[in-house]
Each structure stands twice: as C-alpha cells, then as structure tokens.
DRENZA-736216 format. One line per 10 residues: number of its first residue (from 1); for each residue y, z, x of C-alpha. Coordinates in Angstrom, 2 decimals, decimal comma. Example, Ala and Ser with C-alpha at 12.3 -4.5 7.8 and 13.67 -1.06 7.14 Angstrom:
BEGIN
1> -4,50/7,80/12,30 | -1,06/7,14/13,67 $
***
This chain:
BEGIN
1> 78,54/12,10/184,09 | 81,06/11,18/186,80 | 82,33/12,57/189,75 | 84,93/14,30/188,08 | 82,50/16,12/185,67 | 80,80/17,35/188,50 | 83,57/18,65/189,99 | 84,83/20,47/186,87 | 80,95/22,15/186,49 | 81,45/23,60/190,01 $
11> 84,80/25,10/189,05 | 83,15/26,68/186,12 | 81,33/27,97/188,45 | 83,13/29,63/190,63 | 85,31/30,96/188,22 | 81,73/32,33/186,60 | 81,34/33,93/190,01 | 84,01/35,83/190,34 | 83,85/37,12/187,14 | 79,92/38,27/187,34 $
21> 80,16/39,96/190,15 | 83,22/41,78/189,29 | 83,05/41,77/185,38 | 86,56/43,64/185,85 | 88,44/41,05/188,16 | 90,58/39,44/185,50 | 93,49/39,90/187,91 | 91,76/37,87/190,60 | 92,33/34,81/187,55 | 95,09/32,92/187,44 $
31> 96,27/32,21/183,68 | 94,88/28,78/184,15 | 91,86/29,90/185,33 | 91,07/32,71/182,73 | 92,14/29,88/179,83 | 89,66/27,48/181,85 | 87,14/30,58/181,52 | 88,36/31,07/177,98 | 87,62/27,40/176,77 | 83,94/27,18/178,09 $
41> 83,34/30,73/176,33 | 83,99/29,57/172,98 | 81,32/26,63/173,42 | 78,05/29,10/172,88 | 77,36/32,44/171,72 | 75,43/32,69/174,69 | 78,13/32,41/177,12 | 80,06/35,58/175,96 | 76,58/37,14/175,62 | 75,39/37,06/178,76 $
51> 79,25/38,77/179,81 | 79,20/41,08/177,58 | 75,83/42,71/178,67 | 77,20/42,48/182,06 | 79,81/44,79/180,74 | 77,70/46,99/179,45 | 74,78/46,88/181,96 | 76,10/45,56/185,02 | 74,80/43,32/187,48 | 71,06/43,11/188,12 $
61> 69,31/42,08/191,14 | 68,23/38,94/189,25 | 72,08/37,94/188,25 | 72,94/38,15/191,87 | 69,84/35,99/192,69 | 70,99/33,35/190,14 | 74,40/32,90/191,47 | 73,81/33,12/194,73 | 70,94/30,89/194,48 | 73,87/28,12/193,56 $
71> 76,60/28,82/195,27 | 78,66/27,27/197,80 | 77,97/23,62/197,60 | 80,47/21,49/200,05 | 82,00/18,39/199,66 | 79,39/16,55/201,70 | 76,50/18,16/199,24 | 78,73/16,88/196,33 | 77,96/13,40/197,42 | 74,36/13,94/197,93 $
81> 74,36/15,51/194,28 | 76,23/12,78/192,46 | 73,63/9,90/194,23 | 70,74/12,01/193,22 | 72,13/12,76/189,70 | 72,47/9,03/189,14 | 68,89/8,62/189,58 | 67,64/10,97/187,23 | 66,28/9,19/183,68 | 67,19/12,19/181,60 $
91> 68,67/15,19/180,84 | 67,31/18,07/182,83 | 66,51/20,83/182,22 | 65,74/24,16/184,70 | 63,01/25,74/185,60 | 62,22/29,59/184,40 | 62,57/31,91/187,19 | 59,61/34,41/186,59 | 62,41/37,09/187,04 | 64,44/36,01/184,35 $
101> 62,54/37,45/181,15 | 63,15/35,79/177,49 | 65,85/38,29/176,38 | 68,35/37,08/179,34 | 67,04/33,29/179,78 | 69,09/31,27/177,36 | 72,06/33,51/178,36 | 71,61/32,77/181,99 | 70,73/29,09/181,63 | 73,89/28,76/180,23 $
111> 75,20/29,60/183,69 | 72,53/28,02/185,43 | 73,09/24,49/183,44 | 76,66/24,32/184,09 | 75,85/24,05/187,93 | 72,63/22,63/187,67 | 75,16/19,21/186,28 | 76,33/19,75/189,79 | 72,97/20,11/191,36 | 71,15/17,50/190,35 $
121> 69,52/16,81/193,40 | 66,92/19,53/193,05 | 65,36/17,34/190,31 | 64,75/20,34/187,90 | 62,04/19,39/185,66 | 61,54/21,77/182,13 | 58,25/24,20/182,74 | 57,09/27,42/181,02 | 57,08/30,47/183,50 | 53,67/30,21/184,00 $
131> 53,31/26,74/185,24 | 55,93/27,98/188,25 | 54,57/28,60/191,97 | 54,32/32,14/191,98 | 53,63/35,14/194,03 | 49,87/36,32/193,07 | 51,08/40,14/193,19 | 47,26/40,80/192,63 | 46,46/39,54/196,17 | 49,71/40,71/197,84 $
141> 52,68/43,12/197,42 | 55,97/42,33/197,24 | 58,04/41,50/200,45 | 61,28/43,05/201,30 | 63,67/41,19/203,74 | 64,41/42,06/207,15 | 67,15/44,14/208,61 | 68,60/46,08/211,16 | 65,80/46,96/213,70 | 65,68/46,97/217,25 $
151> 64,64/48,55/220,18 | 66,67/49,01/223,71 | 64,62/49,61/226,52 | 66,56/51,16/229,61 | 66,49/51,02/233,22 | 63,44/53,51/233,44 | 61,30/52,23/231,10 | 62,94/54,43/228,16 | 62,31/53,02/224,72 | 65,12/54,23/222,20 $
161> 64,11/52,76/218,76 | 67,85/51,49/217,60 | 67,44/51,33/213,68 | 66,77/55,19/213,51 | 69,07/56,73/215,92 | 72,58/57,77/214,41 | 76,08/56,97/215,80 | 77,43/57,81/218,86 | 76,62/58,03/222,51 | 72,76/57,26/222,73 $
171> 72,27/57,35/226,70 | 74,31/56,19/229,79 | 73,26/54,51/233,00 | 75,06/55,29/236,10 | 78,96/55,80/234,73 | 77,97/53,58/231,56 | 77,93/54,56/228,15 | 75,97/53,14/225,53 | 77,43/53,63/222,42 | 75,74/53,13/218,49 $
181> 79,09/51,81/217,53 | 78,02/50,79/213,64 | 75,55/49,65/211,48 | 73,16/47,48/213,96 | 75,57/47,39/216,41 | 75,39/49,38/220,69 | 78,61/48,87/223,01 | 78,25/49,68/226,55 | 81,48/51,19/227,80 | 82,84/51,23/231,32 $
191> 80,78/48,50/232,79 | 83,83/46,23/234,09 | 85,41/43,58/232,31 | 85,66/44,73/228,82 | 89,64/44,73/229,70 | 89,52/41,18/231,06 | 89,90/43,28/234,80 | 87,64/42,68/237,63 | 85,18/45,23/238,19 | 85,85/48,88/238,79 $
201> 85,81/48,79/242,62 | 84,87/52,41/242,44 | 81,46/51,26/240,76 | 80,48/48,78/243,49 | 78,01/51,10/245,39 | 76,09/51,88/242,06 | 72,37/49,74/241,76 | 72,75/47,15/239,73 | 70,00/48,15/236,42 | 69,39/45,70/233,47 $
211> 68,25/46,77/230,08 | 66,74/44,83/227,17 | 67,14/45,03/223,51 | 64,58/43,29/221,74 | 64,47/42,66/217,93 | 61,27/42,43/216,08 | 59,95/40,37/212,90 | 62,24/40,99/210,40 | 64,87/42,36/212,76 | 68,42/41,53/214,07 $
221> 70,88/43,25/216,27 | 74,43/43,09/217,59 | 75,78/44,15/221,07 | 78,46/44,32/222,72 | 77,60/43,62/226,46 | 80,10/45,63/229,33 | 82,47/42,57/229,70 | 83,24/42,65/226,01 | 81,17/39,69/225,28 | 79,36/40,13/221,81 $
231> 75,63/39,02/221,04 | 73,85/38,37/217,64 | 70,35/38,58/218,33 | 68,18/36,64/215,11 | 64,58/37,86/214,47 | 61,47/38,37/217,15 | 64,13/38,04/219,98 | 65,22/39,58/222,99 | 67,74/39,98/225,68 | 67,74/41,57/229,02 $
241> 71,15/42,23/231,08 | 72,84/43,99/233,60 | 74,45/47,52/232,76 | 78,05/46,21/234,62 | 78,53/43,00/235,79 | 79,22/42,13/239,64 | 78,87/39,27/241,88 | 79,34/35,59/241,21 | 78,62/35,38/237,85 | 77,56/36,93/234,87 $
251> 73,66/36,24/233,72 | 72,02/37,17/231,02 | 67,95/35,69/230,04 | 67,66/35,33/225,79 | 64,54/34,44/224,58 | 63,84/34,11/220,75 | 67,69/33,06/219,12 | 71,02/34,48/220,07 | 74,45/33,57/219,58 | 77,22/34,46/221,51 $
261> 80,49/34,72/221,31 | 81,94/35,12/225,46 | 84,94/37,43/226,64 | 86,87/35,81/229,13 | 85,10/32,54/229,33 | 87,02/31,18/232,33 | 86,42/27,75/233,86 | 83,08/27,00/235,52 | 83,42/26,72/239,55 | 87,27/27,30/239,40 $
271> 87,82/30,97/237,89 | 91,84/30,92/238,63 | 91,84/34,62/236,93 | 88,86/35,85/238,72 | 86,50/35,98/236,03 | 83,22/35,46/236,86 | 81,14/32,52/234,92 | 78,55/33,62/231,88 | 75,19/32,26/232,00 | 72,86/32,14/229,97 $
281> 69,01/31,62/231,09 | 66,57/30,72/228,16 | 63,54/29,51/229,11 | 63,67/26,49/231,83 | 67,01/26,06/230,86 | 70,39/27,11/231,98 | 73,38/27,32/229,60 | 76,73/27,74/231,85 | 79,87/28,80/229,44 | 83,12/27,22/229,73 $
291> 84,09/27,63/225,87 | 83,34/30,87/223,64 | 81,00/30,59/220,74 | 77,90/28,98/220,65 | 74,05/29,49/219,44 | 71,06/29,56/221,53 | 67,61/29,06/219,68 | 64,69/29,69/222,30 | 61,23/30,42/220,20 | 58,49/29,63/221,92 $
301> 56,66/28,32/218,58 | 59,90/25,63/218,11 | 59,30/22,05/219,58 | 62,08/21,87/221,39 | 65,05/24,73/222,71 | 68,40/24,02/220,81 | 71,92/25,21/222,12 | 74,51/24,37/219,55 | 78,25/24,76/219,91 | 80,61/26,10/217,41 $
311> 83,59/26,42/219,76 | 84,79/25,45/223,21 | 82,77/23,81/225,94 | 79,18/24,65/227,55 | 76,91/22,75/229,74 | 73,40/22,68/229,99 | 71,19/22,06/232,72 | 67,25/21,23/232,29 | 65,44/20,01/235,29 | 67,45/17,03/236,76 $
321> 69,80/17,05/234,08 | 73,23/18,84/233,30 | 75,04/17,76/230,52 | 78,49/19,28/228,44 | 78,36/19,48/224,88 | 81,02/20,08/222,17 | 82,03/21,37/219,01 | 79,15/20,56/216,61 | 76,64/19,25/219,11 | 73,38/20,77/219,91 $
331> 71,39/20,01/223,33 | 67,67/20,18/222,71 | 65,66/20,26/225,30 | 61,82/19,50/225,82 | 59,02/21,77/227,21 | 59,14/18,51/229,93 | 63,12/19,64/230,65 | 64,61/16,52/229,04 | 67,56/16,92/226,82 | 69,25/14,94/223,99 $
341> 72,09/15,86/222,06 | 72,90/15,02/218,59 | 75,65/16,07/215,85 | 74,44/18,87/213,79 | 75,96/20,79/210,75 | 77,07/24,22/212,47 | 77,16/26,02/209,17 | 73,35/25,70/208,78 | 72,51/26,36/212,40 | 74,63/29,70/212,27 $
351> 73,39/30,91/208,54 | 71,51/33,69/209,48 | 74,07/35,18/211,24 | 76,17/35,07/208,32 | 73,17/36,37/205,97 | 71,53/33,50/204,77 | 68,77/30,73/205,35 | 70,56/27,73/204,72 | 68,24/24,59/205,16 | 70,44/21,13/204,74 $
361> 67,73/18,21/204,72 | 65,93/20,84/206,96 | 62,22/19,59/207,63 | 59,22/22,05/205,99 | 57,93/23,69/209,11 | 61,38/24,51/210,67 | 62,26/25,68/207,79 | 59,01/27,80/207,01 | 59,08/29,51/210,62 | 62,58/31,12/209,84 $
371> 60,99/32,63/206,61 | 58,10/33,65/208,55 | 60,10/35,84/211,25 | 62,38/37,42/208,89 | 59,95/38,23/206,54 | 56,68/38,48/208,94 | 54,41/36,89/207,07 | 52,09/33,88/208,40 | 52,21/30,26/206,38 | 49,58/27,89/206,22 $
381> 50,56/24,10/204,96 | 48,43/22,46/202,22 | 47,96/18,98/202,32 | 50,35/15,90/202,90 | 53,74/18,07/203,27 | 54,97/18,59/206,56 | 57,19/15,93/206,67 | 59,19/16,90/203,56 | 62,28/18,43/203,55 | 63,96/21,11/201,54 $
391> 67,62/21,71/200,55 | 68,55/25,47/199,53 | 71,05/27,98/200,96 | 69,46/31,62/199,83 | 70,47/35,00/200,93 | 68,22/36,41/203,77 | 68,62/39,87/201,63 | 66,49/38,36/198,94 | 63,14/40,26/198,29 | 60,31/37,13/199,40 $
401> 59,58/36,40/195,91 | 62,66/35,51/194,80 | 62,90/33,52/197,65 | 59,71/32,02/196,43 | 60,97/31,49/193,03 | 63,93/30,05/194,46 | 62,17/27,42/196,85 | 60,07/26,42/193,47 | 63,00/25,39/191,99 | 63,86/23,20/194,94 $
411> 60,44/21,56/194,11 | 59,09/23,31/197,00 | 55,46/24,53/196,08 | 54,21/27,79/197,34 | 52,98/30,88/196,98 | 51,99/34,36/198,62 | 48,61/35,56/199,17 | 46,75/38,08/201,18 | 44,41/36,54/203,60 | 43,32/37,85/206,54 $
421> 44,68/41,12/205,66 | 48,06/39,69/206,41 | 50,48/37,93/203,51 | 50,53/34,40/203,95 | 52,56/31,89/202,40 | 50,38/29,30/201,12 | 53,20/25,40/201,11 | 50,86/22,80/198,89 | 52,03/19,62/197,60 $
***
C-alpha cells in the first residue's frame, strides 16, 4: 500500500467519525463525502451493521474509546506510519480490546482496520482476548479518571474545597471577590489590572495577602488571577499568589505543572504602558514573561523542570544562566541549575490541557508518571523497559482500563493490581 492508500484510509476515517458520533449528521457531509461513505458501505455487511445498531442503540462508551483511540494522526505521524508499515511482513491484523465483546468485534474491526492501514506503526499482531494485558479486576477495581478538584486556601488559613462548592461569590479578601465562575474555574474580581489599568490607587493601603489553590491526584483547575491572566493548573499541583497585584512586578510560585496564558504581557525592564512584568518562580528557577502562552512543568519526581513556549517570548534564568526561548522550544533545567533548550512538539506538551495524554516517541517513565497523577495509582517497571517508548494520544476521560487496553495495543504491556493496598500498574516487557 502506498502513500496515497494511506491517506484515503484516514479519510475514511474521519468521515466514519463524524458519522459515529453523530449517527444523524448527514448534513455535516458533503455529497462527495456521503458517496465516499456510500462506496466503502457496500464493501461488507459489517460496515452498515455496525451503523445501523448505532442507530438503534447509540453510542457506547466502548465506540467512543475506539475512535478516539485513532484519531487525529498528523502529517508528521503519517510519515512515521508509512516507514513502519513498509516494514511489516504481513497483513495485520488487531488486537481484541477486552471491551469489545464478539457480537460488536467484526463490526468494529471493520472500522478499526480501515485506520489500522494507516497505523501501522503500532505493529498490531492477531491475539484472542485473553492473551491481552489486562486489568486483574479480581485484585483491583476499576479506575475512573481525574477531574475537576481543587482546593483554595485563603489568606487565614481557610480551606474552601473548590470541586463541591456551587457558583458564585465563594469569599472575598479585602475589596476582592472570588468568584466560582464555571465548571473548574474561580476569578478574582477587583484586584487591579484585569482592565489592562494600573492598580486601583484607592487599594494601595490594603496588606498585600496571597492565596493558593492546589490541585490534587487526579485533579485540575483553572483561574483567573486579578490582572486577567488565566492559569491551567495539571494534576498534584499548586499555585500561590497575591490577591491584587502592586509593586514592580507581578510574581506568582507554581509548583507541580501550569500553563499560562499572561494579560498584558508588556516588555521586560521597559513597560512603556506601565504594566508591571509576570514572573513566574518554580523551583530554583525564574521564568520572566515577555510573550503570552507558555507551559511550566515543575514535579519534583521529573528529572529535569521544563518551560515550553507556545506563543511569544519568555526567558529563563537558572543559577548563572538566563536564556530566551521561542515558539516551540522548551528550557529544561537541572536540579544543578543548568539549562538546555531543545525543539519540542507543543501539541504533546499541552495535551492534557486539551483532555488528553498524548505521548509522541514519549519515553516509558515520563509517560507512566502522567498516568500515575491523573489516575493516582503507583507503577512499578518489570524488567528491561525503561528505555522504550510509546506512541498513543488517548483521552484523559478514559476509565484506566481502557487506557490499559489501549496502551496494549500500542504493544505496551501492563496491567493493574492491588499491592500494597494501593492499585499499581505493573509495565513488563
């Protein structure tokens, strides 16, 4: 198969895509596209099958894990496909998720194999059920994915658990507001430069108070800090800040993963509108922002801390050194201060902000540590396989043994157990 075939499969696809997970959306089709659709129906009984129950049924939990599962492939992926296809001896065939039983299998592979031509890299290999890694349910439950949770800790010591408190005004501090402004989301309101204005004079003899909002295993938060500057906060992190912003700049101290997307960035050292720098302190390093979106990764358990920009300009400053990166670099920076910068694929870095784990030639551990947080499970590595590497892009809404399932198909061998009384993913060659 050329390049060409594999480029048709993944239009199949997509058109397959739309039409799962809206079984209704033949207006979202273009003529073309529903005779495309039309054409590759007509080649198996199992095709219109699997449609029809859709129909009838709707989607299951296990449809949306199969497409999602093989979705959005880019054009650099499409390369790494077509080298790895050419290696393979013989057609492939793909493995049984345990979650697909025998009445929907040949219906679904139908969908699976037309991307799986596409996907050849995962170097699917024909296995019963059985023979798959698996989740030993006997040993340990289920695993839902993370979600919403955090906790804000004010000025006085005042713990308000975010996840359970409803909308609206949860507290203020001094002539701040601090607002549950949606689903995982607090806004502080009248702090100062929200507007793009310099402070409130008015608020200048008011103590300067910080709070922190820290996320836990399985948790993530958004906030919206008083200049209008808005946060993502990942899993087991936390940031502390001031209730208004004064002075000469504005600091904030991240540990665990945020990223950050700055009002009013302003030039470092110049600040012709007034506007006060952002800082960022994580760890022994100092992220100064002259640009607006960017991701700082700052887990103590991670070899080295990454910043990595998506848009504009920031500098970073370890020790001795102070360096500027750019769009699609990432600083890293040693427990010994020293930084190197390399080019890094944004997309993957940024993932689980969008939703997903998406792990592009991504070493095992690395990988295995974001599952761990957003799941909160503990992982223990098997033999000779640290320095593999996986390629998958899964949603982080999964329930962890789909996830498992999914990673098995990748030829990535695991499984859950209980041990210690806590679930533990056991990675084995």
């Amino acid at each position: 198969m050329n390049t060409r075939d594999t480029e048709n499969a993944l239009k199949i696809s997509e058109l397959l895509k739309k039409r799962l997970l809206d079984p209704d959306s033949s207006e979202l089709l273009s003529a073309a596209e529903e005779d495309a659709l039309r054409e590759w129906l007509k080649k198996s009984p199992a095709h219109q099958e699997l449609l029809d129950r859709i129909k009838k049924e709707g989607i299951t939990e296990e449809d949306r894990a199969l497409i999602e599962y093989f979705e959005d492939f880019n054009e650099r992926d499409l390369v790494k496909m077509e080298a790895a296809r050419a290696d393979l001896q013989e057609a492939t065939v793909p493995s049984i998720p345990r979650w697909l039983n025998r009445r929907t299998w040949w219906a679904a592979a139908s969908i699976a194999l037309i991307i799986t031509v596409a996907a050849g890299y995962f170097y699917y290999q024909y296995r019963s059920a059985q023979t798959l890694a698996h989740v030993d349910r006997q040993a340990a439950d289920d695993i839902l994915p993370g979600g919403d949770v955090a906790t804000l800790t004010l000025a006085n010591g005042k713990k308000i658990a975010l996840d359970s408190s409803g909308q609206g005004q949860l507290a203020t501090q001094g002539q701040v507001r601090i607002v549950k402004s949606g689903k995982g989301m607090i806004s502080y309101i009248g702090g100062g430069l929200a507007s793009g204005n310099k402070t409130d004079p008015s608020l200048n003899d008011e103590p300067i108070v910080f709070n922190t909002i820290t996320t836990p295993k399985k948790g993530k938060f958004q906030v919206v800090l008083p200049d209008g500057s808005r946060v993502w906060l990942n899993a087991s992190s936390s940031l502390t800040y001031p209730t208004r912003f004064v002075g000469p700049d504005r600091r904030v101290t991240l540990t665990g993963e945020g990223y950050f997307e700055v009002s009013h960035p302003g030039m470092f050292g110049s600040h012709p509108d007034g506007t006060p720098p952002f800082i960022v302190n994580a760890g022994k390093t100092r992220i100064e922002v002259l640009g607006t979106h960017f991701d700082v990764s700052a887990y103590g358990d991670d070899p080295t801390l990454n910043t990595t920009l998506v848009e504009g300009k920031v500098r970073v400053n370890a020790g001795l050194t102070s360096i500027v990166i750019r769009p699609g670099e990432q600083a890293q920076t040693t427990p010994e201060s020293e930084v190197m910068t390399k080019t890094v694929d944004t997309t993957s870095v940024i993932a689980w902000k969008e939703g997903s784990f998406r792990f592009n030639d991504l070493d095992l551990e690395s990988a295995f540590r974001q599952i761990a947080r957003w799941y909160d499970v503990e992982v223990e590595f098997q033999g000779d396989v640290r320095n593999k590497t996986v390629w998958a892009k899964i949603s982080r809404n999964t329930r962890l043994s789909l996830l498992i399932d999914a990673l098995s198909s990748a030829e990535i061998h695991c499984k859950l157990v209980e041990k210690n009384q806590r679930p533990t993913i056991i990675v084995f060659p």
